[in-house]
Residue, then its C-alpha position, 0 to 999 in steps of 0.5 A: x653889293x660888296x660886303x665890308x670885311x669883318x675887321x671894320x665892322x661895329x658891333x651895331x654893323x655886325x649885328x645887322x650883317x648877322x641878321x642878313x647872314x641868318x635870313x640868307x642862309x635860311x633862304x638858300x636852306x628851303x631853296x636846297x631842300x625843294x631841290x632849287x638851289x641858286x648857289x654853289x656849295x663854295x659859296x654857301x660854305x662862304x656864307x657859313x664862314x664869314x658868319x662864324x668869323x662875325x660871332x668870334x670876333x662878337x660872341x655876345x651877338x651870336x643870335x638864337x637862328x644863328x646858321x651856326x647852330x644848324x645843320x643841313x637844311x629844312x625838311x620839305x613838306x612834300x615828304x613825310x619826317x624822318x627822324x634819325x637815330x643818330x644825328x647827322x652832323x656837317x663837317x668843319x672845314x679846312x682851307x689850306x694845308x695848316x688848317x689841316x696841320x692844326x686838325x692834327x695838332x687839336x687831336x694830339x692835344x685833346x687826346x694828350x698823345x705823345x709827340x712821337x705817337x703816330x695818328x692814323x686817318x681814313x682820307x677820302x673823296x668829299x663827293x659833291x651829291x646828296x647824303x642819304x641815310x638808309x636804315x636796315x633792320x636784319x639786313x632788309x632796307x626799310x626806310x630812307x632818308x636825306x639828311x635834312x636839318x641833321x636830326x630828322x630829314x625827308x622820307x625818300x624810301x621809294x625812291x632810294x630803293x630803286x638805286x642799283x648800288x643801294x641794297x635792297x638786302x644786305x649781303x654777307x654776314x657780320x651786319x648788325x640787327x639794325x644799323x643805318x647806313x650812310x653816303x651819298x648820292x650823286x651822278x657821274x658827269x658823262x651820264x648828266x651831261x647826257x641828261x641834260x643834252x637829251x632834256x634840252x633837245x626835248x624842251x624839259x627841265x635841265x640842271x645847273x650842275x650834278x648835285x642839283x641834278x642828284x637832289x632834284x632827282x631823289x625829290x621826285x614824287x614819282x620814284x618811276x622817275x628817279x628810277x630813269x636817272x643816272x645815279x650812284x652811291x658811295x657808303x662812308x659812314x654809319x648812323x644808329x648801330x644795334x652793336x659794333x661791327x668794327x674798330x676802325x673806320x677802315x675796316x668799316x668800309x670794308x665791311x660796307x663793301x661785303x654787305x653789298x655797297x660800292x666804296x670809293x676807292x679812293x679811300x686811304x688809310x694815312x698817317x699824319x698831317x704831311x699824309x693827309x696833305x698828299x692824298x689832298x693834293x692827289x685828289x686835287x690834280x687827279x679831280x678833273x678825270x674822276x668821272x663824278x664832281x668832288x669838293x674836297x677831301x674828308x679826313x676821319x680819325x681811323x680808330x673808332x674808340x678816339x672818335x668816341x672820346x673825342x665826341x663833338x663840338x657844337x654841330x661838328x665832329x671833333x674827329x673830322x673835317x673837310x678840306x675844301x679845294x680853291x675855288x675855281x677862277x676865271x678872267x673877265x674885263x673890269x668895266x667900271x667902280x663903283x662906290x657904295x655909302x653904306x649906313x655908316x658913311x663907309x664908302x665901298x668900292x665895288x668892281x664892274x665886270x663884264x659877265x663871266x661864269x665862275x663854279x656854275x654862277x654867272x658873275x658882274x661884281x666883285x669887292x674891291x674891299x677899300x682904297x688901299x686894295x685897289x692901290x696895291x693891286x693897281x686895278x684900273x678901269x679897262x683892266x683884264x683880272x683874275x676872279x674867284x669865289x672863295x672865302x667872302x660872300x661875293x667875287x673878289x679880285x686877285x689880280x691884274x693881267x698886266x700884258x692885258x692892260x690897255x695904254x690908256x688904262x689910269x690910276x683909280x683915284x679914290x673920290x674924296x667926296x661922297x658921290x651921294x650927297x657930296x659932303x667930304x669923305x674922310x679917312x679917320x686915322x687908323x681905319x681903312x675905309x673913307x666915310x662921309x660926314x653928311x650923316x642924317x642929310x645923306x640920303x644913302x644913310x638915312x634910311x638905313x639910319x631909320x631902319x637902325x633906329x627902329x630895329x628890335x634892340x633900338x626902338x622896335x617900333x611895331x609896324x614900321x619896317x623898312x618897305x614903310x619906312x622907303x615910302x614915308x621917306x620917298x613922300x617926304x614925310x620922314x628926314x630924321x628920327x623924330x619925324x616918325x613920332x611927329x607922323x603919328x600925331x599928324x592927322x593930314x597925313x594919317x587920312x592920306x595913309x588911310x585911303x591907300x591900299x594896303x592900311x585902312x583905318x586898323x593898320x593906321x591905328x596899330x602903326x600909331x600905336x606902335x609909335x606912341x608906344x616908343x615915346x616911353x624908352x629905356x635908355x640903353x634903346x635910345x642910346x643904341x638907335x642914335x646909329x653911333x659908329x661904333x656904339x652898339x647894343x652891350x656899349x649902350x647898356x653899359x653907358x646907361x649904367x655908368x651915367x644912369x639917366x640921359x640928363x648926365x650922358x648927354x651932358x658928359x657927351x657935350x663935354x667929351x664933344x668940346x674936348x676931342x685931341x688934336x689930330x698932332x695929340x692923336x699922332x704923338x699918343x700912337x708912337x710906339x712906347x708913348x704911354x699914358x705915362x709917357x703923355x704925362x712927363x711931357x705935359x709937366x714938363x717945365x722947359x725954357x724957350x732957349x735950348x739949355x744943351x745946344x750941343x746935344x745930340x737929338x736923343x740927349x735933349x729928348x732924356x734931358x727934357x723929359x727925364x724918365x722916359x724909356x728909349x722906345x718912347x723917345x725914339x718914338x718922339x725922336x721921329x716927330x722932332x729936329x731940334x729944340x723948339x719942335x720938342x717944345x711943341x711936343x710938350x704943348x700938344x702934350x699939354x693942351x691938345x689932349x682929350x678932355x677929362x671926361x672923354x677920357x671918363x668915358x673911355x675910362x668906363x669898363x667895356x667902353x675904351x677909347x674907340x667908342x668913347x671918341x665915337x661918342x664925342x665925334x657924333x655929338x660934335x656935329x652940329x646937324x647931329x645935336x638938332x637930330x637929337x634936341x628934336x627926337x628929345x622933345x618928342x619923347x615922354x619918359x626916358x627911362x633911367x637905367x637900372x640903379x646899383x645898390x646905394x646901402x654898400x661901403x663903396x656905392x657910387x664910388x669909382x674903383x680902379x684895380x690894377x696889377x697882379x691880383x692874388x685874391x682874386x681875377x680881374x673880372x670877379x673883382x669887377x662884378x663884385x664891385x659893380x654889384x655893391x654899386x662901385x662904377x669900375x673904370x679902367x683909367x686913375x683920374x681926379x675923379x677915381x675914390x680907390x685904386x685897389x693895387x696888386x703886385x707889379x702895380x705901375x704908371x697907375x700906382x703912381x697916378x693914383x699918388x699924383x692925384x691923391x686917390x686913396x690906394x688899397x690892398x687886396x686885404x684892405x679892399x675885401x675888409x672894405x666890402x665885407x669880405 
């Protein structure tokens, strides 16, 4: 299924796509470490980016099994522990050739070298086997390990001794007492397609590609076996050293190399970022003709003392970084799109494709992302196109072979209905992809809307997942939210779900109790499992606070419900300049019906009507205007198709704003949506308020603006301090705001606050107010 981008997520969609990301990623880590992986290195690097994109853009739902706080896989159980001296971290990655002109800068940077200091890296093949780490004590082989999760990995000591290029003594002199010795491990592409051919022919196992290959192999029980496999090994780096043996990473592997370990010659010592760019592309036109798979290109800082001061961020190594090739492409014949309704109505094109392979996988789908997409690469059904995996968990599209496209192949037109339950699919302004208004009485919403309502940040209620919510759903027991309370208290069907395999008298009375241990909620829950677009987790908590019990947030939500702007108010408030400020001249405008200045140029009656009004905002109107009458409209919509004061309340609240507080009133708009609600109300016990503030302070229960440039103090220790005396924070003046506590270079709030006669402090006055 094609997954949204990252940039329409909510926060309640991001979450659940973390904790997809999380179970994946966790999957595909015990399926390398048995040596069965289904999915190419690109791909799981994919997986790994687009959770990583996710956590940025929402650093409060970074989970405690994040893959980003991991490296490598699980340990196998077939193998004793490893643990190793150093930890053996994964590499960031480098995509494009400014990813590695921003390594470079980061570097200069953190270590504040002078513009004109020249930085040195050792750039070499990223081999696309198995890394291994080989532990010497005065210079004898005495342990072998796979990386496993970067701090202990799987005792592969027999198998790796009986490796040709891996020393059973070290030769030379110069090694430390002890040192661990690392690389990897992989096979050249002539012997495993020999391998594979002759495994074929015999009716025995074969491989998907060299890596697995090189894993399977080194996983085998029996080191006989390994022993009857064609790999090799390249030494690139080191673990736990009893001392220094060199100042660069160059003269590191040049003492490998006399210990007895092949190096990759194609290793290059290189200066800057244009350096390192030319070895990569090197690399990547000479990759096909190597003799052995590489994915990319690893660039090291060369001199060993900035390693030690640049050190290491999260899982990753400052001082390097993997520049990663495009993945791989291939053509294949669009059979068909088809529309997918996700949770939240959001209608998701996806590609049909005739099967095709591509980087080892064969692939049938693809993301077509939205509308907008499929309008600007003109795909059409019929079409022959260009696929790739790189940068997105599935397939995508880059283009069209156009000299390939049949005479009857039509432009895709976007259905404007929801092919599931036909309620209309709407485009709300600003937003990329169409969702459907069917909500609760959609069938392809509903039960991910159930799955929501009873996940572990909204009710949480035991027992109940999604395989029992399907087929309470698929029987007809569960429609809406409360339904499922409604089943618990339903003896018929209890003793229905007691003859069943499966249940039984005590599942049946722990999945009871799990219900009706949800009828007492906190309120900051019930918010959250509503399924609000838009509404998550840390937006729930934060309009429990501010409204405190559901008595007050249901009656502001009715209230912002009834006062929605018009879709003209929507437009007008978008323009380019039209401030909040601008909105409010135009709403206090007194202007005659006859035109006063006929004569005028558009512009002048613009200044003349709305006086103060700066030229980009009139410029703006300007593009919504012809002549008299339409700007006397524009000052109407100004002044009557507005949001309501308290949808304005609402987006006023610190952390909330006007995207979540218009999600709220829309949701709340919808008749079907305010039964689903009265009905889960009346099945509920207690809703618990949220927790109080402090009501003993100066400013308790007051609400509190502050605005522009504070000298005292930041913006945000104003906020926390003011919301642990109990003052509510908001973002917005109003009628309803007690104190706008104004710095230098105050403005349109300033003057809000005198028009609605709010009392205006300093910085001083507000700290004697507090108490300093």
């Amino acid at each position: 299924m094609a997954e949204p981008s990252i940039e329409s997520l909510s926060e309640a969609e991001a979450a659940d796509e973390l904790a997809r990301l999380a179970a994946e990623m966790a999957r595909h880590d015990a399926l390398y470490a048995e040596a069965a992986p289904e999915i190419t290195d690109a791909d799981y690097d994919a997986l790994r980016a687009r959770n990583l994109a996710i956590e940025t853009r929402f650093p409060a739902l970074v989970r405690e099994d994040s893959p980003s706080r991991k490296v490598g896989a699980p340990v196998s159980s077939q193998f004793a522990e490893v643990r190793h001296g150093v930890p053996m971290l994964s590499l960031d990655n480098a995509f494009d050739d400014g990813d590695v002109t921003d390594f470079v800068a980061r570097i200069r940077r953190f270590l504040n070298l002078p513009a004109d200091e020249r930085i040195a890296f050792v750039a070499e093949p990223k081999i696309d086997g198995l890394s291994a780490n080989i532990r010497y004590e005065n210079g004898v082989l005495v342990q072998g390990a796979t990386r496993g999760d970067g701090r202990a990995g799987e005792d592969i000591t027999a198998n790796l001794k009986t490796l040709k290029d891996i020393p059973q003594k070290l030769s030379g002199s110069g090694w430390p007492a002890l040192i661990e010795v690392r690389g990897e491990v992989y096979a050249p592409n002539e012997e495993f397609a020999a391998f594979n051919a002759e495994a074929e022919a015999a009716g025995r196992r074969t491989y998907a590609n060299p890596r697995n290959f090189a894993a399977g192999s080194l996983r085998q029980i029996d080191p006989s076996v390994t022993a009857g496999r064609p790999l090799r090994f390249f030494a690139y780096a080191w673990g736990e050293s009893s001392e220094p043996f060199a100042e660069t990473q160059g003269q590191a592997l040049e003492k490998f190399n006399a210990w007895g370990f092949p190096v990759n010659p194609r290793s290059t010592r290189v200066e800057g970022a244009e350096g390192l760019v030319g070895i990569y592309h090197g690399l990547e036109t000479d990759r096909a003709g190597l003799g052995y798979d590489i994915d990319g290109v690893v660039y090291k800082v060369d001199r060993l003392d900035w390693q030690s001061r640049l050190g290491f961020v999260s899982r990753s190594p400052r001082w390097a970084i993997a520049h990663k090739f495009p993945a791989q492409q291939a053509t294949t014949v669009l059979e068909g799109i088809d529309i997918q309704v996700g949770r939240t109505g959001s209608l998701t094109p996806v590609a049909r494709l005739a099967p095709v392979t591509v980087g080892g996988v064969v692939v049938r789908n693809a993301t077509l992302h939205n509308e907008d997409e499929i309008a600007r690469k003109d795909v059409r059904i019929g079409d022959t196109v260009v696929l790739q995996r790189a940068g997105d968990v599935i397939p995508q599209i880059v283009s069209v072979v156009a000299d390939k496209r049949p005479a009857d192949a039509m432009p895709y037109l976007f259905p404007t209905h929801c092919p599931v339950c036909g309620s209309e699919a709407v485009r709300p302004e600003g937003e990329v992809r169409r969702r459907c208004t069917g909500g609760l009485i959609c069938a392809a919403q509903l039960v991910e809307r159930l799955k929501h309502f009873v996940s572990r940040r909204a009710f949480d209620i035991e027992g109940l997942g999604e395989k029992q919510l399907i087929a309470f759903h698929e029987r007809g027991w569960i429609h809406e939210p409360a339904d499922i309370f409604r089943l618990a208290r339903d003896t018929e069907k209890l003793d229905d779900l007691r003859a069943e395999d499966g249940y039984g008298e005590t599942s049946v009375k722990n999945l009871v109790a799990g219900i009706d241990a949800r009828r007492t909620i906190a309120l900051e829950r019930l918010l959250f499992g509503l399924g609000i677009r838009d509404i998550g987790d840390q937006t729930s908590l934060l309009l429990a606070r501010h409204f405190g019990d559901w008595k007050a947030f249901h009656a502001a939500a009715l209230e912002a419900a009834s006062g929605i702007p018009s879709p003209e108010w929507t437009q007008l408030a978008e323009g380019h300049g039209v401030s909040a400020r601008t909105l409010s001249v135009m709403a206090a405008a007194e202007l005659s019906s006859d035109d006063p200045w006929p004569e005028a140029p558009l512009d002048q009656k613009l200044a003349f009507a709305f006086p103060g009004v700066a030229a980009p905002a009139r410029r703006a109107l300007a593009e919504l205007t012809t002549d008299w009458p339409s700007i006397l409209e524009l000052a109407r919509i100004a002044r009557e198709d507005g949001p309501s004061a308290t949808l304005g309340e609402i987006a006023g609240i610190s952390g909330v704003g006007p995207v979540a507080a218009r999600a709220v009133a829309e949701f709340f708009h919808e008749p079907h949506n305010q039964t689903v609600v009265t009905n889960l109300i009346d099945q509920l016990d207690v809703i618990e308020d949220a927790e109080r503030p402090k009501s003993d302070t100066q400013v308790a229960g007051k609400t509190v603006v502050f605005t522009g440039a504070l000298e005292r103090f930041t913006r945000d220790e104003a906020k926390a301090r003011a919301e642990s005396l109990g003052a509510k924070v908001s973002g917005s003046v109003s009628k309803k705001t007690d104190y706008l506590v104004a710095g230098p270079g105050a403005g349109s709030k300033l003057a809000d606050a005198q028009k609605h006669g709010v009392a205006v402090l300093t910085e001083d006055e507000w700290l004697a107010l507090i108490g300093g």
